[in-house]
Structures are given as C-alpha cells and as structure tokens.
N, C-alpha and C positions, 0 to 999 in steps of 0.2 A: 719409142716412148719409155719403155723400159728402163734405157740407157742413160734415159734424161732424168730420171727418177733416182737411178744410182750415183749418176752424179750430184745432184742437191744433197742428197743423202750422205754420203761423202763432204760434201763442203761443210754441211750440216755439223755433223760428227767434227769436220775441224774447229767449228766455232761452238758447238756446246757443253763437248767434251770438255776442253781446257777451259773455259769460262766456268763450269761448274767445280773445278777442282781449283780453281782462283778462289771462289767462293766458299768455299770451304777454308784454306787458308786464312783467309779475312776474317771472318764470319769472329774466330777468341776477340781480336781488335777491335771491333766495334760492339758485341754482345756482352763483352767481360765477363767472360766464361773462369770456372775452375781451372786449374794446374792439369788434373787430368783432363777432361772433356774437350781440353785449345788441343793440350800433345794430339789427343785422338783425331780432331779434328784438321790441323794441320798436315801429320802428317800422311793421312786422308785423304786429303786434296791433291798430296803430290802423288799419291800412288794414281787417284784416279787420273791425274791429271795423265802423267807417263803413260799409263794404262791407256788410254786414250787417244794418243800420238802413234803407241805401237799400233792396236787395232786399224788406225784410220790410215799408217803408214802399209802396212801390208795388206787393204783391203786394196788400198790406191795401187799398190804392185801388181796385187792381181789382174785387178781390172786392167791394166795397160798392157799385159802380156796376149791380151784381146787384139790391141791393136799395137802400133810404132809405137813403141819406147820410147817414152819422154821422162826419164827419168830426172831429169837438174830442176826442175819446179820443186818435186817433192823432195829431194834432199834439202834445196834452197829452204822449203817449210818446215821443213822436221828441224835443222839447225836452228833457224830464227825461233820454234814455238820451243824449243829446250831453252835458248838464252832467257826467252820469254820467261819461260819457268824459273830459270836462278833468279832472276832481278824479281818475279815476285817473290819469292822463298828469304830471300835475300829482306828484303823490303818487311814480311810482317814476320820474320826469325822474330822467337818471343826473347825481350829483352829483359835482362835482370837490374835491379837497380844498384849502382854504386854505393858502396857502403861510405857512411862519412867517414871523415879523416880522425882518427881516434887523438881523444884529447886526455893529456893529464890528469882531467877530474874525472873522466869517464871509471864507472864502478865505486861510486862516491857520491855522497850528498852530502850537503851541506843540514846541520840545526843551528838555530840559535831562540834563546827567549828572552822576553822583557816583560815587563810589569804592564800593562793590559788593561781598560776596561774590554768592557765585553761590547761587542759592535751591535750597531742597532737598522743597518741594513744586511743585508745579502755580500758579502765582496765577490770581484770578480772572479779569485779563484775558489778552489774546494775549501771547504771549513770545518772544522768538525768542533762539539765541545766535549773535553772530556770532566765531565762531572765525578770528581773524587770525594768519596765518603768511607768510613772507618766503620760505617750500619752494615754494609753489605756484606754480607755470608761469604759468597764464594771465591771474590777479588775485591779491587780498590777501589772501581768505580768505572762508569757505562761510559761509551761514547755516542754521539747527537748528533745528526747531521742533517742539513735541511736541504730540500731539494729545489726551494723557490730559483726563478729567475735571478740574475745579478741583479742588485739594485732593490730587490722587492724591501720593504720595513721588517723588518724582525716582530714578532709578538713583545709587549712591552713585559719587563721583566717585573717581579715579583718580588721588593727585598727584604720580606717578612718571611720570606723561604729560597729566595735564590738571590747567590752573591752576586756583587756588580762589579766585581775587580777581580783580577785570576792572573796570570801568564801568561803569553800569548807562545809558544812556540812555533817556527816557521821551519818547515822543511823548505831546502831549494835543489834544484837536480843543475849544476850550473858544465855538468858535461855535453856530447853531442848525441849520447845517445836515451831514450825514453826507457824507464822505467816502468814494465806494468806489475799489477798485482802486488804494489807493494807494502809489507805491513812492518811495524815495526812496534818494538815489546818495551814499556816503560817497566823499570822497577818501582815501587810507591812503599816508602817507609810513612806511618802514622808515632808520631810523636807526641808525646803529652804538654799538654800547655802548663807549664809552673809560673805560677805567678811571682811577680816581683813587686818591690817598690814602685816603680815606674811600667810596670805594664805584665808583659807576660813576654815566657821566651818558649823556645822549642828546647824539648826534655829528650826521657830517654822511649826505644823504638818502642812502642805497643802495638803496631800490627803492620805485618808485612804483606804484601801482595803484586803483584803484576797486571799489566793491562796490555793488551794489544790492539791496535788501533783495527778498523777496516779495512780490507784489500783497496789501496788507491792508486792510479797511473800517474805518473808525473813527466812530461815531457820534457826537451832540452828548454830552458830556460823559464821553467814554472815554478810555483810555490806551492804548497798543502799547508795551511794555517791550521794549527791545534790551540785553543783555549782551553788551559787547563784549570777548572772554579772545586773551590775545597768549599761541600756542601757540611766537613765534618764541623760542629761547635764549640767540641769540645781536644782536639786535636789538630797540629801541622801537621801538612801533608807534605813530605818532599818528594819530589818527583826526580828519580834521577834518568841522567843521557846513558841510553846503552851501546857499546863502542860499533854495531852491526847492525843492520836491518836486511829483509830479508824481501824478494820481487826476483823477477824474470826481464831482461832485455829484450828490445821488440825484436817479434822474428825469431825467439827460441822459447821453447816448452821447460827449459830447465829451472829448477830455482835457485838462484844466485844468492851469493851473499854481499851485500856492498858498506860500505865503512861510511859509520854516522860520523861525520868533524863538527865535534860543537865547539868553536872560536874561543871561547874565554872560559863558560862555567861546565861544571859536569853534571850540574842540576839545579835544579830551585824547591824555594819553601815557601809553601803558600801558609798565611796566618787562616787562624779557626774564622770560619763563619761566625761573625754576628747578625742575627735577625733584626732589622730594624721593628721598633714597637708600629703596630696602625697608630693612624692617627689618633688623639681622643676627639670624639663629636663636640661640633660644637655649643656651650651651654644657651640656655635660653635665657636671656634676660627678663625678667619680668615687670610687669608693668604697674609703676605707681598708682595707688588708689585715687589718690586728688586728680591723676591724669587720666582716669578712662572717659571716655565718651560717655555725655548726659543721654537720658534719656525726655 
C-alpha cells in the first residue's frame, strides 16, 4: 500500500509541480502585473518549475533502485517536461513594444493662428483660453480650461466684460511620437492704443510679461487649441510665437526640448477690449387721458 502511495505521489509531483510553475509564468499575461512583480514572478515559475522536475526525477531514481530499472520512461518525461518548459517560457517571454518608425517631424510641433470668435461648445480636442490683461501684477494674463464633455454648450459669454473675438492658436504634434507634459511660454508685449483719424493703432511697449500655458499631452496626430481674448481696454496685446517648447516623450522621465514652427507669422495683435454698453430698458409709453377706461 505504501508503494502505491508513493507512486501517485510521484505522478502527483509530475503534474503539479510544473503546472504551478506554468502558472506562475502566466499569471504577468493575464493579471498585468508591474515590470518588477511579472520578472519575479516569471522567473519563479521556472525555477520552481525545474526545481520540480529535478526533485521528482531523483525521487523517481531512487525509488526504482528498489526494484528493475526502468529508467527510458523517465528520461523519455524529464526531456518532453523541459521542452515542455521552453515552449511555455518561450510562449509568455515578456514582450517589448516596437518602437514606431521615427519621422521628420518627430521633436517638433506645429503652431499657427487665426482671427477667432470664441466657441460656444466644448470642441473635441483640449482648449484652453488665455485671458490677457495689462491689470495683472505678476504676468499678462491666466489661462481657462474647461473640463465639460465634447460637445457640452459653453456658459454664454458676457460682452459688457468679456471679448467675443480673440486668436485662435492651434498647436499640432503632426509626428509619430506623443508628447507629454507639455508647456509652452508665450512672450506678451502690452502696447498703447494711439488714436488716429480713422481709429486707433498699436503704440509703443508699455508692459512686458510672459505666460506659460498648463502641462498638456498631445499625441501623434492631435491638436491643443489656445484662444487668446485681450480683456485689456485700454491697450494691444501682442502675443508673440516662441521658437521652443518644452514636454517629455512617452516612455522617458526627461524634459525635452521641441521646436515650435509657426508657418507664416511669429505673432499676433489682438485690438483693446471694447465693452459693449447694456442695453437701455425699455421706456414706457404712456397712456392718453381721452383713452383710459371710463369708469
């Protein structure tokens, strides 16, 4: 009975030893485990797996040194459970991804702007407004950014305090690789309004400052829309393109530098904010005395 005990036992050992050290192996592939915890675990499973083969190979020797050597079974097993072993090893080896094929624009973005109203839903991609004023103390002015849904209606605008026409600027990343974390630094000259015959022009600089946008990602083939609204009334704002911006490539910790191409201009000049007047209410007409109602 004994006998018969050590043999399941043994068979045992060949089918749950290596099945748990398979399982182990597997286990990064389907769990999506960390970089370290798959290595740990993989390579894991083959020790235990091996470990497990040796034991069950030399308990199997002993035991037959009991009786007639039959040894061509178990070398027959020990060979097939090692093949066994590469083709899984083989099979979940942790695979790296191919890096894409590097393109000429890659480390490069594209800007460009145009004359703009201000949008009145959500667009599909990121958005930001940068609200530029000549009031604020410390720089040239904040940036907005809304978090609603694509599509949602924007709050209706204001234009007794907020402008309805501005710049649009579009960042585009038209490389193969994703830009994260990336911000980039506008210079903002405030220039005086002088008036003319026919209207008013941009003067000389009265206040200098910089703006730097939010940390934003852009992937291969996205956009970052910047609206930029000059809340000053009494001064242009030029906004100028700076030749650098500054982000990390996916897949590295470092901060890179990448080359802003703005296509045609190297900046824009937004005109001073006019407030439009409220409406005036409207008057009451009054009612003729021959026409009121008799009594």
């Amino acid at each position: 009975m004994l006998n018969i005990d050590r043999h399941i036992a043994i068979s045992a050992g060949w089918v749950a030893g290596p099945a748990f050290g398979v399982a182990m192996m597997a286990a990064p592939e389907y769990l999506h485990l960390g970089p370290t915890t798959s290595g740990l675990l993989f390579w894991g499973g083959i020790v235990v797996f091996l470990a497990t083969v040796t034991v069950v190979v030399w308990v199997s020797l002993y035991e037959g040194r009991k009786r007639k050597p039959v040894t061509s079974p178990i070398i027959v097993m020990t060979i097939g459970m090692l093949i066994f072993c590469g083709g899984v090893a083989w099979y979940f080896w942790p695979k790296t991804e191919a890096a894409p094929d590097p393109s000429a624009l890659d480390g490069s973005i594209q800007i460009s702007c145009e004359n703009s109203a201000y949008p009145t839903v959500v667009p599909q991609n990121k958005m930001f407004e940068l609200q530029l004023n000549n009031r604020f103390m410390s720089d040239g002015g904040a940036f907005v950014s809304w978090t609603f849904p694509a599509g949602t209606a924007l709050p209706n605008r204001d234009p007794t305090i907020q402008p309805m026409n501005g710049h649009r600027c579009r960042i585009s990343n038209y490389g193969k690789v994703a830009i994260i974390n990336a911000a980039v630094t506008f210079p903002v000259d405030f220039r005086t309004a002088d008036k003319m015959e026919n209207g008013t022009r941009s003067g000389d600089v009265q206040k200098s400052a910089a703006v730097t946008t939010p940390p934003f990602s852009i992937g291969p083939g996205e956009h970052v829309d910047i609206y930029a609204m000059n809340y000053s009334t009494d001064t242009f704002a030029q906004l100028s393109i700076p030749p650098t911006a500054q982000g990390s490539t996916a897949g590295s910790d470092n901060q890179d530098t990448f080359r802003l191409i703005a296509p045609f201009l190297s900046g824009v000049i937004i005109p001073p904010f006019t407030p439009k007047s409220p409406a005036a209410p409207a008057a009451s007409v009054p009612t003729p005395r021959g026409k009121q109602g008799k009594k």
